[in-house]
Kinemage of the C-alpha trace (Angstrom):
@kinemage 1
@onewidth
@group {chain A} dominant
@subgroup {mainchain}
@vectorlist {calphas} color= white
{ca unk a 1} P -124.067 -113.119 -128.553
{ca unk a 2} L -126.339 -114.964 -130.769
{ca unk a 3} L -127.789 -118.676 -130.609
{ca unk a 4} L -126.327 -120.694 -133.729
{ca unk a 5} L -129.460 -122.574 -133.837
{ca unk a 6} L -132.691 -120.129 -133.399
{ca unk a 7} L -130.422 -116.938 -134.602
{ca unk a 8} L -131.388 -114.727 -131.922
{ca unk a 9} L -129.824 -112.826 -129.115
{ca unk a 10} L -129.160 -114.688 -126.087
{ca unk a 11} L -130.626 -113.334 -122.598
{ca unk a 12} L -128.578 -112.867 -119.942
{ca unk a 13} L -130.010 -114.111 -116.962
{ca unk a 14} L -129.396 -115.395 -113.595
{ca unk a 15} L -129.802 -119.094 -112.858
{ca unk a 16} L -128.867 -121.942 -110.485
{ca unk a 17} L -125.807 -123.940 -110.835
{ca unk a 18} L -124.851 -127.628 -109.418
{ca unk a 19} L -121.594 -129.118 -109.823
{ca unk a 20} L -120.165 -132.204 -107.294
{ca unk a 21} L -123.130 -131.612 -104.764
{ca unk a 22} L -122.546 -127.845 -104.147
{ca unk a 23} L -125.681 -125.575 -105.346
{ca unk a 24} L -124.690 -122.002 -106.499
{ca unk a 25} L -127.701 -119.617 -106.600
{ca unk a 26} L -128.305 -116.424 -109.074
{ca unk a 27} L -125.238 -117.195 -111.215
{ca unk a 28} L -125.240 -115.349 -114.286
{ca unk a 29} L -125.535 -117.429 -117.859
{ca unk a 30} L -126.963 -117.031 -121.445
{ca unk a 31} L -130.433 -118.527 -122.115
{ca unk a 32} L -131.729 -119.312 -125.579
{ca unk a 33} L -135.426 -117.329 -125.452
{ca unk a 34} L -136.735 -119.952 -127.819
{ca unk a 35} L -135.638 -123.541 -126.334
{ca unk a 36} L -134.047 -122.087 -122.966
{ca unk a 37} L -130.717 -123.327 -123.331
{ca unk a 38} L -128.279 -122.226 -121.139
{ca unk a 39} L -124.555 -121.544 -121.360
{ca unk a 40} L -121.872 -119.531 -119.622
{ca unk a 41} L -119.134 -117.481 -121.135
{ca unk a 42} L -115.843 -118.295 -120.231
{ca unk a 43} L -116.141 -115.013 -117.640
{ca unk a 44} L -119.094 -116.650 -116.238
{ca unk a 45} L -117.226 -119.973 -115.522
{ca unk a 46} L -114.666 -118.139 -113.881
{ca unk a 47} L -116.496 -116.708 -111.935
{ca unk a 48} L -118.532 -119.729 -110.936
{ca unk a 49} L -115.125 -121.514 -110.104
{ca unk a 50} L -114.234 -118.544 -107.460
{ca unk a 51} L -117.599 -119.007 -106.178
{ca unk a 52} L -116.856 -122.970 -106.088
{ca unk a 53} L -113.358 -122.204 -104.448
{ca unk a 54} L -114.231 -119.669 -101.886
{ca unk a 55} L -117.171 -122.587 -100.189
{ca unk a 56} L -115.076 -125.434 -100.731
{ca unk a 57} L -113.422 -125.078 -97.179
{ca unk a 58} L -116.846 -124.578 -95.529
{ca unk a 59} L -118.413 -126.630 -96.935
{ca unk a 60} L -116.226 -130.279 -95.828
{ca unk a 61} L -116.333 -129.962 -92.545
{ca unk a 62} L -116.226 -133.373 -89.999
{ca unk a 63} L -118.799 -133.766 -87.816
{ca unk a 64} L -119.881 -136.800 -85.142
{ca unk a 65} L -123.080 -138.185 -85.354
{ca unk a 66} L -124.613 -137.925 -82.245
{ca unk a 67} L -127.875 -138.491 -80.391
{ca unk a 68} L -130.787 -136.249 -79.734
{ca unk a 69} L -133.768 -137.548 -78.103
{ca unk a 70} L -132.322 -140.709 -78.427
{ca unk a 71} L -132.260 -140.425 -82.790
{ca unk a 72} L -128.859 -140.565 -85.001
{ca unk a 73} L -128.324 -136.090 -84.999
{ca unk a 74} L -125.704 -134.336 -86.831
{ca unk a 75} L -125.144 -130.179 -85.491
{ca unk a 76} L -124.908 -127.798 -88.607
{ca unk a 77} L -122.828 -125.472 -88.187
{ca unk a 78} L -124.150 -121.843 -88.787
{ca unk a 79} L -122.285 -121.188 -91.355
{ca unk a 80} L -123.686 -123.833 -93.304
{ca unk a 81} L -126.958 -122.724 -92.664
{ca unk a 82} L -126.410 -119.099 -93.392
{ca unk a 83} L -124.584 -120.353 -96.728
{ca unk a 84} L -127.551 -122.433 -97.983
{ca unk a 85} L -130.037 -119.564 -96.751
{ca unk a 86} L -131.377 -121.518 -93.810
{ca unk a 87} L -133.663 -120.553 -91.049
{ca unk a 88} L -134.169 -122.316 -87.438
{ca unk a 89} L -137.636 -124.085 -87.817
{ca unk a 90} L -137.430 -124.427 -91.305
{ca unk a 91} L -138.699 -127.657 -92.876
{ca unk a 92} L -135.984 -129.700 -95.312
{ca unk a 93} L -135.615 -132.203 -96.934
{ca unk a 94} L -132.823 -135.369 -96.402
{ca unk a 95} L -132.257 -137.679 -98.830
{ca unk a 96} L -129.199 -140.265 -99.786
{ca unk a 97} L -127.855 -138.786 -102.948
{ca unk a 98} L -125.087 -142.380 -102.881
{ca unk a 99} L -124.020 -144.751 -100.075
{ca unk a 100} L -122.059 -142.538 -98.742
{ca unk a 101} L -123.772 -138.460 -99.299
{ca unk a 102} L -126.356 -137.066 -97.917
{ca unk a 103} L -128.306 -134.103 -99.240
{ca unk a 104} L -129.679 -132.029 -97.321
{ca unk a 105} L -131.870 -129.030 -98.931
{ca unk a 106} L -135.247 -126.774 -98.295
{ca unk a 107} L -138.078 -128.430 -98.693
{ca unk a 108} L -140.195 -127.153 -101.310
């Protein structure tokens, strides 16, 4: 498939996707080797909604806050952490995304 704009073949490579707070890693799209645009057949979307689908219970799951040495602490379950490629010990970062989500990701 070529780019409409530069006239060259697109690259298929693997990228990163986000959509509604959930991070998909090495998901196939088409990158522009001039500008780097990206875009995903209508295969690739497909296949990045299965992906989407197949998390979505996992991923909303309730949890209490509790306390740990006397701080607010929330338990993650494992497979959460196995999911997002977690270790024990590892250093991330926690941010407020809105009032009311919480990101939680690798620091970097």
């Amino acid at each position: 498939m070529k780019c409409p704009e530069h006239g060259v073949n697109y690259e298929t490579v693997k990228t990163t996707y986000e959509q509604f707070g959930v991070i998909l890693k090495h998901v196939k799209a088409l990158r522009c080797p001039v500008d780097g645009e990206e875009l995903f057949t209508l295969e690739q979307v497909e296949a990045i909604r299965q992906r989407i689908a197949l998390l979505s219970p996992r991923l909303k799951l309730i949890r209490k806050i509790t306390r740990a040495a006397g701080k607010p602490s929330i338990y993650l379950p494992l497979e959460i952490v196995k999911e997002a490629d977690l270790k024990i010990g590892q250093e991330v970062a926690v941010y407020l995304a809105d009032k009311k989500k919480i990101i939680i990701e690798a620091a970097k």
